[in-house]
N, C-alpha and C positions, 0 to 999 in steps of 0.2 A: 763205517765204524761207529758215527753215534749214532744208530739207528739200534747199534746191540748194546754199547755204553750206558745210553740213555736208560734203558729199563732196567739194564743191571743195578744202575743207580738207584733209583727209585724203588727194585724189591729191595737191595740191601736196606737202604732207608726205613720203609714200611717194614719191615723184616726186625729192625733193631729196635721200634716201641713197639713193636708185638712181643717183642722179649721183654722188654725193660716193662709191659705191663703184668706179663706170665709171673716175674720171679719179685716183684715188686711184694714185700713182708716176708721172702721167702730165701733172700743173700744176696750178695753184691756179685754182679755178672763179673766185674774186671776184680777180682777177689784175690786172683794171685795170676800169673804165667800161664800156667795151665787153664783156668777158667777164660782169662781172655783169648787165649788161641782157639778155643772150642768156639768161642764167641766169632771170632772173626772166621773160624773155618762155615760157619750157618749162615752168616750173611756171604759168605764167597760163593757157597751151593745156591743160594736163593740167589745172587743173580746169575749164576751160568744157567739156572732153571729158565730164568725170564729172558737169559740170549738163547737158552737153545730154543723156548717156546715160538720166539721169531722167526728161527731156521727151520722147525721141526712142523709144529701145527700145521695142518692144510688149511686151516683158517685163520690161520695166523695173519694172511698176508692181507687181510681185510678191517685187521682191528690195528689203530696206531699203537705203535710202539711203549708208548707211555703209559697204557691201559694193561698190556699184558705186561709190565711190570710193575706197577699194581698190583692188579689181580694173582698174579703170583707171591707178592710181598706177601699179602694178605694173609698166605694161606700160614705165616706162622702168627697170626693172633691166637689168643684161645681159643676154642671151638666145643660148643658142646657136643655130646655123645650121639645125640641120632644128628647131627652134623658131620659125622664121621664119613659116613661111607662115600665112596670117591670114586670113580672111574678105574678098572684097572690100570691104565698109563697116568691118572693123577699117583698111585699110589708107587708106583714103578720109580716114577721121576724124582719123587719125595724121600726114597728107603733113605737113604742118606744121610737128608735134612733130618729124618724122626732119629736115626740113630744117633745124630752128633747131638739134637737136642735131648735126648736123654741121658747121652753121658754126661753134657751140660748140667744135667738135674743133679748128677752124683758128686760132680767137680764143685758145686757149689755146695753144696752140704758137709760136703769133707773140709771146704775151706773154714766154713764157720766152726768146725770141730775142732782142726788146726790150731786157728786161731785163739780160742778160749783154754786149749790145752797150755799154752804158750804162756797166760796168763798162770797159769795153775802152778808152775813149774818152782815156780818160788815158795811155796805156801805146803809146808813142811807138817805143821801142828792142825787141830780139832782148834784152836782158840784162835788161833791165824785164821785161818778161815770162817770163823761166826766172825771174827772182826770186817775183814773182808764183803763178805755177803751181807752184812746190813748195810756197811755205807754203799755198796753196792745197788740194794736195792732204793735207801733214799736217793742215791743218784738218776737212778732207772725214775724212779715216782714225781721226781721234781720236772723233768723231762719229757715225762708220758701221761701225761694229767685225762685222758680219754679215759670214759669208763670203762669200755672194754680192755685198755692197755692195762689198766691202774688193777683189774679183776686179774688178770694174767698172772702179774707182777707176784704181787700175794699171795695167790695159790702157788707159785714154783718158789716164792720163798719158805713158804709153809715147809713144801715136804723138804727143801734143804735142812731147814732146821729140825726137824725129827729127822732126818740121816745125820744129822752131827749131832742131835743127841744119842742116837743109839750109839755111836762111835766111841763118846763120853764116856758111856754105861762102859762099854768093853775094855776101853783103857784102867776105866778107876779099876773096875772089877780084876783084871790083870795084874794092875799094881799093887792092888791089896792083897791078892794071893798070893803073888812074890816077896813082901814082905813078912807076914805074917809065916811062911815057911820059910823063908829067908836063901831066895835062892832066885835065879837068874828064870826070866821065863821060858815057858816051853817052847816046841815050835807049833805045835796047834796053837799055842795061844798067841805066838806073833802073828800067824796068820790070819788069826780071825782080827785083831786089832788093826791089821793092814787091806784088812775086803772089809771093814766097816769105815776106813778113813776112806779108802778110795769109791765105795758107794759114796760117801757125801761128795769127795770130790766131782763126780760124773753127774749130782743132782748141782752141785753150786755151776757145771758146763752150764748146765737147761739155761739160767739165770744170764748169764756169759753171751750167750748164744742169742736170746733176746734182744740183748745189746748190740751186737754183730749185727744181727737184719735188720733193727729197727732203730741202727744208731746212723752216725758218716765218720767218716774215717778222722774228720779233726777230732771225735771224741777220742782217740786212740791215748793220745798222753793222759788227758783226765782219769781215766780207766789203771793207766799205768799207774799214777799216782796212788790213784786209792789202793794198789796191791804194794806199793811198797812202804806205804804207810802202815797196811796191816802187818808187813814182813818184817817190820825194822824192830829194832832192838827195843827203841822206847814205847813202842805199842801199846805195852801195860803196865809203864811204871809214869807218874809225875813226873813234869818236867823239874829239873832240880832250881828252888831258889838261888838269882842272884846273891851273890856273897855282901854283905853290910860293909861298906864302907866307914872308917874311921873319919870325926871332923877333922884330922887333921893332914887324912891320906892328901887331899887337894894344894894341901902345902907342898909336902913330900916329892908328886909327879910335877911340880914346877921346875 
């Protein structure tokens, strides 16, 4: 029994930083249910790989145990392209493994979508959301101080901000023509006012989504904060002055 334990162990093992180096800037592998079950179904295939390799291989019975689950762990590191080509019984043994890690690929990418939509769901107005997305991005900059990070960062808030301002343009433009004819808007024109909010909404995701792969989950309340900061009522008004007390209120409250 540990003669087929043993290597099971050991591919899962080498199996699971061959993922965690794959997806590594690219989403969090245990991201919801769904991504960790696909997680845990690739490392289960890689080790019944490296037990069946024991029982199966005609040459198996000459390399120890621990070596061919290795060797098989391996085979989910990256690999470059003329590294591809394989044996037809390597590619046989593997269909499996390639399929679960590519839905793997999809399950994580949908999670980060998820996730940022989640965020969004509050953020109703064109001014909630440039509120939003700046302190968003000095949160991202204070955090990712790399030049390459820092270059990212800028350029996705850039086109955010030309999608909220065309957005701008459409509202005022709307507004002004409902007023000056003095009449409720059209439905072309809520239309368009609503595929120019939710263009910026899906360019403020990109932003979002940054955050997701290249944050950790304790940033999750921080995150929260700054959207309900931008959401809440006093957003854009002064906070109101303390009331003056009287010299003689301190009598009065004795």
């Amino acid at each position: 029994m540990v003669d087929y334990a043993l290597p099971a162990a050991v591919s899962a093992a080498i199996a699971w930083v061959g993922l965690a180096r794959e997806f590594s800037g690219k989403g969090r592998l245990l991201g919801s249910f769904a991504s960790s079950g696909l997680v845990l179904l690739v490392l289960a295939l890689m080790g019944a790989v490296a037990a069946g390799a024991v029982v199966l291989l005609p040459h198996a019975a000459s390399i120890p145990p621990v070596v061919a689950g290795a060797a098989t762990g391996a085979t989910a590191l990256p690999r470059r392209k003329q590294d591809e080509t394989a044996q037809p019984y390597v590619k046989f043994m593997t269909l499996g493994i390639a399929l679960a890690r590519e839905r793997l690929v999809q399950r994580v990418h949908l999670d980060a979508c998820t996730w940022s939509d989640r965020f969004l769901r509050g953020i109703d107005t064109s001014a909630q959301l440039r509120v939003f997305v700046h302190d968003l991005k000095l949160y991202l900059l204070e955090r990712h101080p790399l030049a390459s990070e820092t270059k990212a960062i800028n350029a996705i808030y850039a086109d955010v901000q030309t999608a909220i301002d065309v957005a701008l343009d459409v509202q005022t433009r709307v507004a002004e023509a409902c007023r000056q004819a003095e009449r409720e808007p059209t439905d072309d024109e809520l239309i368009a006012r609503r595929q120019a909010f939710g263009t910026a909404l899906a360019q403020c995701g990109h932003l979002l989504r940054f955050a997701y792969v290249h944050g950790r989950r304790s940033e999750n309340e921080e995150l929260e904060a700054l959207c309900a900061k931008a959401t809440s009522k006093d957003a854009f008004h002064s906070p109101a002055l303390p009331s003056q007390r009287r010299w003689f209120d301190r009598w009065l409250t004795r």
